[in-house]
VOGURO-374639 format. One record per residue (C-alpha): residue number from 1; residue in three letters; x, y, z. Coordinates in steps of 0.05 Angstrom, whole numbers. Layout:
N
  resi  resn      c1      c2      c3
   NUM   ala       X       Y       Z
...
//
This chain:
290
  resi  resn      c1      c2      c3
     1   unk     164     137     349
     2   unk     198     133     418
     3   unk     131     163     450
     4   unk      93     109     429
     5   unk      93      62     489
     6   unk      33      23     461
     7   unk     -25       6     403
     8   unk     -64      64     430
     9   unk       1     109     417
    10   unk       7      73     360
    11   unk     -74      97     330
    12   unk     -72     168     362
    13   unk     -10     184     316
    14   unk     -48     146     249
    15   unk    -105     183     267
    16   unk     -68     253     266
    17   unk     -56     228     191
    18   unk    -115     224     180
    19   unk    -109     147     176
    20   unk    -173     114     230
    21   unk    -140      54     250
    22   unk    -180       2     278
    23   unk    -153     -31     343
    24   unk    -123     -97     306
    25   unk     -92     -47     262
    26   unk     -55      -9     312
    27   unk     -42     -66     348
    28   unk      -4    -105     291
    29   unk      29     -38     273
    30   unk      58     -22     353
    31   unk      80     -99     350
    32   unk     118     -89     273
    33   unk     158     -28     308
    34   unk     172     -61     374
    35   unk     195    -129     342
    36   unk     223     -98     282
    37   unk     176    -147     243
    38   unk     146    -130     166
    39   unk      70    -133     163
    40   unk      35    -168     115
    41   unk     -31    -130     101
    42   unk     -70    -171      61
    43   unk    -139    -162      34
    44   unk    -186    -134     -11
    45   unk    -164     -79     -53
    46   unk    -182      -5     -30
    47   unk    -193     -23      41
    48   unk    -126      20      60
    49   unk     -67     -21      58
    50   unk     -31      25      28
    51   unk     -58      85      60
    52   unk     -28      48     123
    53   unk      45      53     100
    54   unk      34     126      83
    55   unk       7     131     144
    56   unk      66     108     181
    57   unk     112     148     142
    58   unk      84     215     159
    59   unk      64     200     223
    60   unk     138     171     238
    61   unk     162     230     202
    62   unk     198     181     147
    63   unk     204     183      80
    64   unk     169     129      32
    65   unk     207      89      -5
    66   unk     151      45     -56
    67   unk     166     -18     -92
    68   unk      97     -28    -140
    69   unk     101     -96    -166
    70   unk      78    -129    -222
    71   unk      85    -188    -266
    72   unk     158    -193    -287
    73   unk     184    -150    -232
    74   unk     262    -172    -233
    75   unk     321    -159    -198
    76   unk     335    -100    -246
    77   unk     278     -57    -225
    78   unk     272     -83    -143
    79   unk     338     -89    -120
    80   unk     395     -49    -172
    81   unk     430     -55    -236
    82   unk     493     -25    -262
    83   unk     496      36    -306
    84   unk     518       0    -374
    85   unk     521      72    -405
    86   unk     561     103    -355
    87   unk     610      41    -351
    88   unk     612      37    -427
    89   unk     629     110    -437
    90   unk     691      96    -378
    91   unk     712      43    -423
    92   unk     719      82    -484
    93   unk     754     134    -438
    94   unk     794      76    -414
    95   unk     813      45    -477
    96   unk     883      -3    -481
    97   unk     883      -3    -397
    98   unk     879     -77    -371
    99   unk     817    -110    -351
   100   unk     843    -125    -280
   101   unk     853     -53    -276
   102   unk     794     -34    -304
   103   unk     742     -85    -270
   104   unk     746     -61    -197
   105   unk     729      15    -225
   106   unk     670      -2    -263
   107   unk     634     -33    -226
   108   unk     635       4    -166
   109   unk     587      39    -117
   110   unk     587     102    -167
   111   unk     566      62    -233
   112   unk     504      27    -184
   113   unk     433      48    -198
   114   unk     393      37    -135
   115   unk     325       4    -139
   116   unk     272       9     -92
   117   unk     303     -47     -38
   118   unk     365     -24     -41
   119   unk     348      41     -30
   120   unk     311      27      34
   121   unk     369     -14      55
   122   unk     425      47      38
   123   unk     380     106      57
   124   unk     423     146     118
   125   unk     363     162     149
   126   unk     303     114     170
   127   unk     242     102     115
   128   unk     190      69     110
   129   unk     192       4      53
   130   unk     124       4      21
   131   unk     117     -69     -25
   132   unk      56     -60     -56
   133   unk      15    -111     -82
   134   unk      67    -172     -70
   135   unk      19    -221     -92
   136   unk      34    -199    -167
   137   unk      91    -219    -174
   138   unk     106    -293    -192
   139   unk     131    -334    -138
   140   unk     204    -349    -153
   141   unk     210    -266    -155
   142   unk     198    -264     -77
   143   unk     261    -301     -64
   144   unk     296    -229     -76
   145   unk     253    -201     -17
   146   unk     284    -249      28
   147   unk     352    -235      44
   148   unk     319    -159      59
   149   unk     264    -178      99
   150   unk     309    -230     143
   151   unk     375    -188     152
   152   unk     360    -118     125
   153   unk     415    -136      80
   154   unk     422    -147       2
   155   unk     484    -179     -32
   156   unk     517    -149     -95
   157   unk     570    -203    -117
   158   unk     613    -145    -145
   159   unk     610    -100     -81
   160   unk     590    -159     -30
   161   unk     539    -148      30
   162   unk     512     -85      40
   163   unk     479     -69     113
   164   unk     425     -26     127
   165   unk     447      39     144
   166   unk     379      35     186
   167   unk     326       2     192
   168   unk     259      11     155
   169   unk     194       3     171
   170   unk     168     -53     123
   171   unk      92     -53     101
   172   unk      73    -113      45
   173   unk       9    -111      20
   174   unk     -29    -161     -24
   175   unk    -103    -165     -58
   176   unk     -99    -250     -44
   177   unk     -93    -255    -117
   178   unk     -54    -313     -99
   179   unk     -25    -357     -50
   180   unk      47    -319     -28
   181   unk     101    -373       6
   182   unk     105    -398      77
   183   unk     177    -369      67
   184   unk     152    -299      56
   185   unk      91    -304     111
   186   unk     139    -332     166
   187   unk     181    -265     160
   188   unk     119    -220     173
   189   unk      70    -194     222
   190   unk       0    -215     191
   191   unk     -55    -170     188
   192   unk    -116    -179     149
   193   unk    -155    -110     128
   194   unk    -228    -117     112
   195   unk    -280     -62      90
   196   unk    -297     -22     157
   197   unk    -356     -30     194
   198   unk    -416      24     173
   199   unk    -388      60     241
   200   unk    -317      59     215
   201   unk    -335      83     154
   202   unk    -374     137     180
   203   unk    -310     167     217
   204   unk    -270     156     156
   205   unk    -320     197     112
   206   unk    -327     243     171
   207   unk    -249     245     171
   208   unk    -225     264      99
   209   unk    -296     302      76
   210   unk    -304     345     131
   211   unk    -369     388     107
   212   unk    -405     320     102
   213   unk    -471     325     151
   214   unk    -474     262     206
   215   unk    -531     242     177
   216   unk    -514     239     100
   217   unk    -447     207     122
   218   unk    -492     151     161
   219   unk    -528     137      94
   220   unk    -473     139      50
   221   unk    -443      84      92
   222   unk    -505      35     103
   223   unk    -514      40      22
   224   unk    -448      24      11
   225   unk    -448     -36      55
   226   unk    -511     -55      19
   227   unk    -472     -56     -45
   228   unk    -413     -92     -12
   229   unk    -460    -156       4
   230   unk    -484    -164     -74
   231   unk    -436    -215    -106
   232   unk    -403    -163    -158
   233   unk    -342    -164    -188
   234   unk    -312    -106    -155
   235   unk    -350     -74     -95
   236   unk    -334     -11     -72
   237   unk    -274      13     -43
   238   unk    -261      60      20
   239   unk    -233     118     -34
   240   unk    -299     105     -80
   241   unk    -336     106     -22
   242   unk    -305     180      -6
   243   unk    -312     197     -70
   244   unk    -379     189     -83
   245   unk    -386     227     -15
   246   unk    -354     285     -50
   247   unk    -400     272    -115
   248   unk    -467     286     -73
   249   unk    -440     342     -46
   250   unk    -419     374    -114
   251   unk    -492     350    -136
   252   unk    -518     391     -74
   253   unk    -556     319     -51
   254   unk    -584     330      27
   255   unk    -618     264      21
   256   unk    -606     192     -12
   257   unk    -659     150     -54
   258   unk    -668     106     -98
   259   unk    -662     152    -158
   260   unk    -601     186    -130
   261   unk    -557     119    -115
   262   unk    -573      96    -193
   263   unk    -557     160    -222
   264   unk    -487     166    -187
   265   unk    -470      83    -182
   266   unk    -421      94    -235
   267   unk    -383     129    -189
   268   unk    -384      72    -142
   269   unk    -381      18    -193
   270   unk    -331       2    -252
   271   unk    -368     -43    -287
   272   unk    -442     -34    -320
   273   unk    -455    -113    -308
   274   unk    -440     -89    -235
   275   unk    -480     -24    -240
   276   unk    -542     -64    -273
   277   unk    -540    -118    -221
   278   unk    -534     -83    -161
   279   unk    -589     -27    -189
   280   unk    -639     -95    -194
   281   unk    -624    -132    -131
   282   unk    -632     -61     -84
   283   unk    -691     -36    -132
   284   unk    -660      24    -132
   285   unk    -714      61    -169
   286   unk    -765      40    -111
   287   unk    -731      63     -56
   288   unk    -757     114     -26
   289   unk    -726     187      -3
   290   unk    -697     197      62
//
């Protein structure tokens, strides 16, 4: 990380990942390492948000530490909670010794369970602190981010402050389900990730299926962005996008019609109100081979 002097650093290092970072992407990434800032990738889902932080861990040579959120994340499962079966057994062990004598044991560092934050925050070496789809948790939940994203710091009433041993990289990432607070946006780096340009995704196909000819690769993109501007419920993603790649090679496809794009949309598409839609507004049928 130390070599990297700028954003072009920065992409040459994601790209060695196999992660094609555009130049707003690398450019919001060099800033998040210089200013020690958390990015907030935000966008639709599948357009690599995640991928980034993976990205950044192995081309930073860190390890990944991943918070996946979800409705009724709590404190419990983000942060830590004590081992109740390991202080109850100690308490049996224990039994008839004062509670003054008995508090200060139990509920030390060796009866803690460490949750994804405070994991990043005790880790001895540097990591990378994937949050992954932040926007799924309810609101009030994303006052336990703060004190970590602010200080690099959490607060265990028992124990007291804990510092970062070092200090991660921090990638959020959120589908704009909802609105997140201007609490939680003022502590980040924004970056918004959109679906790549048909050039972009080119590369990327280029990148991760490496027997794919130019020319199929060109296709497969400009069909893809062809679904992407029907108003479905869930266009394609980059990975669907890949993996259909891979499904016309498996099928032994040289060229792409009509014919061929309805037979594999499924593979594309998750929904058959999707599938039939986007089959009758690109009259798929009546498109002829290339």
């Amino acid at each position: 990380m130390d070599a990297w002097t700028n954003a072009a650093d920065v992409r040459v290092a994601l790209e060695g990942t196999g992660y094609l970072a555009d130049d707003r992407i690398a450019q919001v990434a060099f800033l998040a390492l210089r200013l020690d800032k958390p990015i907030l990738a935000e966008g639709p889902a599948g357009v690599g948000k995640t991928a980034l932080a993976l990205a950044l861990a192995e081309a930073s040579s860190r390890r990944l530490v991943r918070l996946q959120c979800y409705e009724g994340l709590d404190e419990a499962k983000a942060l830590y909670e004590w081992d109740y079966h390991k202080q109850l057994l100690r308490l049996q062990a224990d039994e008839g010794k004062a509670w003054d004598d008995l508090e200060g044991d139990i509920f030390s560092e060796s009866f803690l369970l460490t949750r994804p934050l405070l994991e990043a925050i005790t880790s001895p070496e540097p990591v990378v602190l994937l949050i992954d789809e932040v926007d799924r948790v309810e609101i009030e939940t994303e006052a336990l981010l703060l004190e970590v994203l602010d200080a690099f710091q959490v607060t265990i009433p028992e124990l007291g402050t804990i510092q970062a041993a070092s200090r991660p990289i921090v990638v959020l990432t959120s589908n704009n389900t909802r609105e997140l607070s201007e609490a939680l946006k003022r502590r980040c780096l924004f970056l918004h990730v959109d679906y790549p340009t048909i050039d972009r995704e080119r590369a990327i196909l280029r990148a991760r299926v490496p027997d794919l000819p130019e020319s199929l690769a060109t296709r497969i993109a400009q069909v893809v962005r062809s679904i992407r501007e029907v108003p479905i419920r869930k266009a394609p993603s980059v990975s669907e996008t890949i993996d259909w790649a891979r499904t016309l090679l498996a099928l032994g496809v040289e060229g792409i019609d009509g014919t061929v794009t309805a037979d594999t949309l499924n593979v594309l598409l998750k929904y058959q109100a999707d599938i039939d839609k986007v089959a009758r507004e690109l009259d798929l049928t009546a498109e002829p081979a290339e």
